[in-house]
Each structure stands twice: as C-alpha cells, then as structure tokens.
DODOLO-778797 format. One line per field, with one value per atom (N, C-alpha, C): x, y, z; atom name. Coordinates in pm, 1 decimal, padded with zeros to 6 digits. Last residue first. Example, Ala and Ser with C-alpha at 12.3 -4.5 7.8 and 13.67 -1.06 7.14 Angstrom:
BEGIN
c1 = (01285.0:01367.0:01290.0:01319.0:01230.0:01320.0)
c2 = (-00225.0:-00106.0:00003.0:-00569.0:-00450.0:-00330.0)
c3 = (00708.0:00714.0:00787.0:00780.0:00780.0:00780.0)
atom = (N:CA:C:N:CA:C)
This chain:
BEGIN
c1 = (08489.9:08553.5:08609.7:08131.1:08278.1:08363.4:07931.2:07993.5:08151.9:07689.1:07854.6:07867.8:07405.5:07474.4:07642.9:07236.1:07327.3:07397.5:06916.9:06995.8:07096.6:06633.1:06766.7:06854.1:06296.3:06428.9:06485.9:06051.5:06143.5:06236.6:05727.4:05918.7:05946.3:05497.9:05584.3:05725.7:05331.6:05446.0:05503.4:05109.2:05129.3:05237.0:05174.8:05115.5:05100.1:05350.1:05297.8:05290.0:05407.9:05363.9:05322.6:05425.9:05415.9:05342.2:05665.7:05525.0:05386.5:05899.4:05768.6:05661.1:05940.2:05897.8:05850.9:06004.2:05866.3:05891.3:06169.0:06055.6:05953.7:06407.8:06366.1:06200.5:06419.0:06376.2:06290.7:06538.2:06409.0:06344.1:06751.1:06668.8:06556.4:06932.7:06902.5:06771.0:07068.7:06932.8:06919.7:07398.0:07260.5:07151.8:07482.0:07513.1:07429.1:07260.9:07359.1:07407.3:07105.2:07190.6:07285.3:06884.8:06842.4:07009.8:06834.5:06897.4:06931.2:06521.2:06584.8:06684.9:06329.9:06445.9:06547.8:06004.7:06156.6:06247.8:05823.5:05870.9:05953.2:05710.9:05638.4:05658.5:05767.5:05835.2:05694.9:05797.0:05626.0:05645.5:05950.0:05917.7:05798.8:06007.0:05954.3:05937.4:05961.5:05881.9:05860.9:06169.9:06030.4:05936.6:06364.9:06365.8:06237.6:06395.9:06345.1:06320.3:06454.3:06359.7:06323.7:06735.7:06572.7:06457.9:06867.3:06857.0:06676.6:06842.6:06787.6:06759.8:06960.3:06817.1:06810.7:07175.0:07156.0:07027.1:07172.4:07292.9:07295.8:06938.6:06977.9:07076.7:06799.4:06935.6:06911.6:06600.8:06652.8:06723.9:06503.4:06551.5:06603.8:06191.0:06307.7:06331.2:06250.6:06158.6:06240.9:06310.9:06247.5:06151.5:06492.8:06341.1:06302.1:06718.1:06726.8:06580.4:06666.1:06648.0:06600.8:06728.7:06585.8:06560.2:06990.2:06916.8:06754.4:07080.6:07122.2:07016.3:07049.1:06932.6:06963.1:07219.7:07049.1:06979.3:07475.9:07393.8:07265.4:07433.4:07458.4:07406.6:07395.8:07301.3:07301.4:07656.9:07529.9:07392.6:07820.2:07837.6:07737.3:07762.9:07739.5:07717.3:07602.8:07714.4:07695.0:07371.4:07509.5:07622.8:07095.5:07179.0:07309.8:06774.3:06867.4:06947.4:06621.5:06698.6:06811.2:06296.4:06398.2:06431.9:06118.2:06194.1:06312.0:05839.5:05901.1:05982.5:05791.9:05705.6:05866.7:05586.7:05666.2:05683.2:05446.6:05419.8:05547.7)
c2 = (00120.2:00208.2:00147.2:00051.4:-00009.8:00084.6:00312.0:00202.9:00136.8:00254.5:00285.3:00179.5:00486.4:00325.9:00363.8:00637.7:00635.7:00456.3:00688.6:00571.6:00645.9:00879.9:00854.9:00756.3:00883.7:00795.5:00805.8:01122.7:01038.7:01031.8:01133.3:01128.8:01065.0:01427.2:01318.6:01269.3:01381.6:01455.5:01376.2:01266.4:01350.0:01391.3:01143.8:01065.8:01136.6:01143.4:01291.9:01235.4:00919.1:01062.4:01191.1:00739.2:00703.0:00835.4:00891.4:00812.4:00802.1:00873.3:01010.2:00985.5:00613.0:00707.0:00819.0:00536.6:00466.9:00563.5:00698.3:00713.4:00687.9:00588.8:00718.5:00755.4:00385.2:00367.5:00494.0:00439.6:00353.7:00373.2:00516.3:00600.7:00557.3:00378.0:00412.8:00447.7:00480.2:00451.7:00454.2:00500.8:00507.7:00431.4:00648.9:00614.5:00663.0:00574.7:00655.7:00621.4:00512.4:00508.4:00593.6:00709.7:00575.2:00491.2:01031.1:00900.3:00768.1:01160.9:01136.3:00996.0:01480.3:01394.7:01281.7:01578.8:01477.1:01441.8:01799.5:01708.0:01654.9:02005.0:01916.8:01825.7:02012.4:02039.2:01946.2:02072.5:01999.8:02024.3:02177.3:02253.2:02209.7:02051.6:02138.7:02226.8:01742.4:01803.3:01912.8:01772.0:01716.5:01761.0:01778.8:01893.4:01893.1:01523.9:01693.0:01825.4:01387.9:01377.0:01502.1:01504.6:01461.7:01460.5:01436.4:01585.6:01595.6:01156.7:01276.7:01412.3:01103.4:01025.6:01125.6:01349.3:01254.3:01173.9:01622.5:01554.4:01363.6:01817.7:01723.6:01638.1:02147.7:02051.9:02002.2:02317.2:02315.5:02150.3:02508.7:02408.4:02418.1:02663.2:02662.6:02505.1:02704.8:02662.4:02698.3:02826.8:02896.0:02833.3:02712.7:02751.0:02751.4:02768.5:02816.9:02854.9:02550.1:02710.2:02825.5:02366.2:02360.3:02513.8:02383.2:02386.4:02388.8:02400.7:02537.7:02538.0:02157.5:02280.9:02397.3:01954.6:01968.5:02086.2:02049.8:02061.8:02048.1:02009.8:02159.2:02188.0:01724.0:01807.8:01980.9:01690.7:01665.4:01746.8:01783.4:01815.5:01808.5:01611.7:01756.9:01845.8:01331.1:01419.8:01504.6:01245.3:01267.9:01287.5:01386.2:01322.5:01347.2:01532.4:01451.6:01351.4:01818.0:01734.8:01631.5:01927.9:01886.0:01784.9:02229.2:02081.6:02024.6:02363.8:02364.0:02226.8:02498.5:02433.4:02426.5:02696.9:02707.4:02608.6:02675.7:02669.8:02628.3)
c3 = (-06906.2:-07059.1:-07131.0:-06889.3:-06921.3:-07001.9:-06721.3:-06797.1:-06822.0:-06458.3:-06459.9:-06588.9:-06435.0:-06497.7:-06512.6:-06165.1:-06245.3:-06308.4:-06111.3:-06071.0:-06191.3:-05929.8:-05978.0:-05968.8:-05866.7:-05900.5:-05967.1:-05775.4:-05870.9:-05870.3:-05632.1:-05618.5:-05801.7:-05568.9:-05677.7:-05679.3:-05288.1:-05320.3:-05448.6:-05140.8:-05302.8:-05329.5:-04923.3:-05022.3:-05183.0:-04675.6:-04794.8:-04905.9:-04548.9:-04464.8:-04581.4:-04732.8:-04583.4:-04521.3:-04846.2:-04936.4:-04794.5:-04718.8:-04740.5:-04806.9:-04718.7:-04558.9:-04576.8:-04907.4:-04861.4:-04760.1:-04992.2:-05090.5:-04997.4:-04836.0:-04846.9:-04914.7:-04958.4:-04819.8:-04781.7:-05234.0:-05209.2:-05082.2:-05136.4:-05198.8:-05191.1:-04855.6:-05027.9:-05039.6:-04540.4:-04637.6:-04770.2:-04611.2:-04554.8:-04587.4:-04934.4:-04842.4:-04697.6:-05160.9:-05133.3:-04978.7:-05465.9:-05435.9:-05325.2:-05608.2:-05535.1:-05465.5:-05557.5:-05601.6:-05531.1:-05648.4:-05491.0:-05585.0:-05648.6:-05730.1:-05641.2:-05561.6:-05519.2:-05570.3:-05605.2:-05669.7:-05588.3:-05453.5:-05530.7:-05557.7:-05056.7:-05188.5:-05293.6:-04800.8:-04869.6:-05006.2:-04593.4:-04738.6:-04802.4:-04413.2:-04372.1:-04483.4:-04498.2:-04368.2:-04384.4:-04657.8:-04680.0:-04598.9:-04512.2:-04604.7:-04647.5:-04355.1:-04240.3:-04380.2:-04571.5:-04466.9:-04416.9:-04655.1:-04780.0:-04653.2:-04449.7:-04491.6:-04544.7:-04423.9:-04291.6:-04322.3:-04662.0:-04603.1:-04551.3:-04812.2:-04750.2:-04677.4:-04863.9:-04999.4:-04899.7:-05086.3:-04965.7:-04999.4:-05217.3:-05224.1:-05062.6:-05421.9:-05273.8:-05304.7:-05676.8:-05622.7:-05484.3:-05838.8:-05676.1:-05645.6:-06171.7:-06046.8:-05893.8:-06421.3:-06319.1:-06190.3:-06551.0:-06593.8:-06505.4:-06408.0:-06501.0:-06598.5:-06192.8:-06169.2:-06290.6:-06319.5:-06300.7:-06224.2:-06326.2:-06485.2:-06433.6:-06098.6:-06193.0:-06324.1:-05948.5:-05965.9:-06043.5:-06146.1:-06184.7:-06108.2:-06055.9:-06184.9:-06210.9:-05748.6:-05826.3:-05968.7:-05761.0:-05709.7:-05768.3:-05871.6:-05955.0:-05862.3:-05635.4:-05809.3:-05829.2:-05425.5:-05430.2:-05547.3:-05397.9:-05488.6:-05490.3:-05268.0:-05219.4:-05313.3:-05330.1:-05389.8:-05307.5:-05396.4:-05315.4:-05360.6:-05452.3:-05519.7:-05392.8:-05462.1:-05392.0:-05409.8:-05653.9:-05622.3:-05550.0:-05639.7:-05564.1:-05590.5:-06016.5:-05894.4:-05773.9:-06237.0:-06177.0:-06050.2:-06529.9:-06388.0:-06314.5)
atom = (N:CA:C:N:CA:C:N:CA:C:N:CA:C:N:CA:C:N:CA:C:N:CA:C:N:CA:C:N:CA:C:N:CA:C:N:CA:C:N:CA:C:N:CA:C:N:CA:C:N:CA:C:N:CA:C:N:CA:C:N:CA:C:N:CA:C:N:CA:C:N:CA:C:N:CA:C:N:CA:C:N:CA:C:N:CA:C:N:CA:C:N:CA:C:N:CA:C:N:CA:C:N:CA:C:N:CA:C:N:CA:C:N:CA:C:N:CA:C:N:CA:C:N:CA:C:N:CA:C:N:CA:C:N:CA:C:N:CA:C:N:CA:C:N:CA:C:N:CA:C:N:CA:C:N:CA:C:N:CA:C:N:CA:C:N:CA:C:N:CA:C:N:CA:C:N:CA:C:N:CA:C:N:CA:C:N:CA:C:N:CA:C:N:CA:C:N:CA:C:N:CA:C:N:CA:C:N:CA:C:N:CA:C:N:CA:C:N:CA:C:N:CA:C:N:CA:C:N:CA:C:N:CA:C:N:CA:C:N:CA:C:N:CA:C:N:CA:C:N:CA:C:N:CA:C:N:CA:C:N:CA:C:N:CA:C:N:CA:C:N:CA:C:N:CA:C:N:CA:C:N:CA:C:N:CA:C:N:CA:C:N:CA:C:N:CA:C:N:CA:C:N:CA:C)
C-alpha cells in the first residue's frame, strides 16, 4: 500500500535521501525544509505520514507535531533526531 509522505527537514540532502528511497517503494514523497513549509504542506496535502526532524531552525519539531496533532489528529508523525558522534 502505497501512502502519501511528508518529509521535513532542513537539510536539503537528507530530505533528498529519504524521498528517493520512499519513492523507490513506491510512495509519494513531498519535501518541507521548515515549521511553515511542514505546516501549510499539512494543510494542503493531509499527507499519511510526517517524518518531521525534531531539530531545526525555528520551531523544533516537537512544536511542529503539537500544531498538527492539534488540527489532524490522524496524521502519523514521526520523529527525527540525528546523534552527533565523537570522532
């Protein structure tokens, strides 16, 4: 099953990589690379999923969650956090 996902992340890179691979099995990715984008992209797609990284400049991710949580109680989010290691 094929579903609608919107990936938010202010790295342009990583946003690129995860919809090439979620394209690749055949879903539709759509890309926000900021709170306002993710917001109005929410609104006007009603996407399934959310990939939303909890880190970004603005509103962090979290904030983001509670304001579409708030307004589209089904939409499944999920949290991205990257770990910076020691080299």
């Amino acid at each position: 099953m094929a579903h609608d996902i919107l990936i938010v992340d202010d790295e342009r890179d990583i946003c690129t990589l995860i919809a090439g691979i979620l394209e690749d099995e055949g879903h539709t990715a759509r890309r926000a690379h900021n709170s306002t984008e993710a917001i109005e992209a929410v609104r006007q797609f009603q996407p399934d999923i959310l990939l939303l990284d909890i880190a970004m400049p603005g509103p962090s991710g979290i904030d983001v969650a509670r304001t579409i949580r708030r307004s589209d109680p089904d939409t499944l989010i999920l949290i991205l956090s990257s770990i910076d290691r020691p080299e």
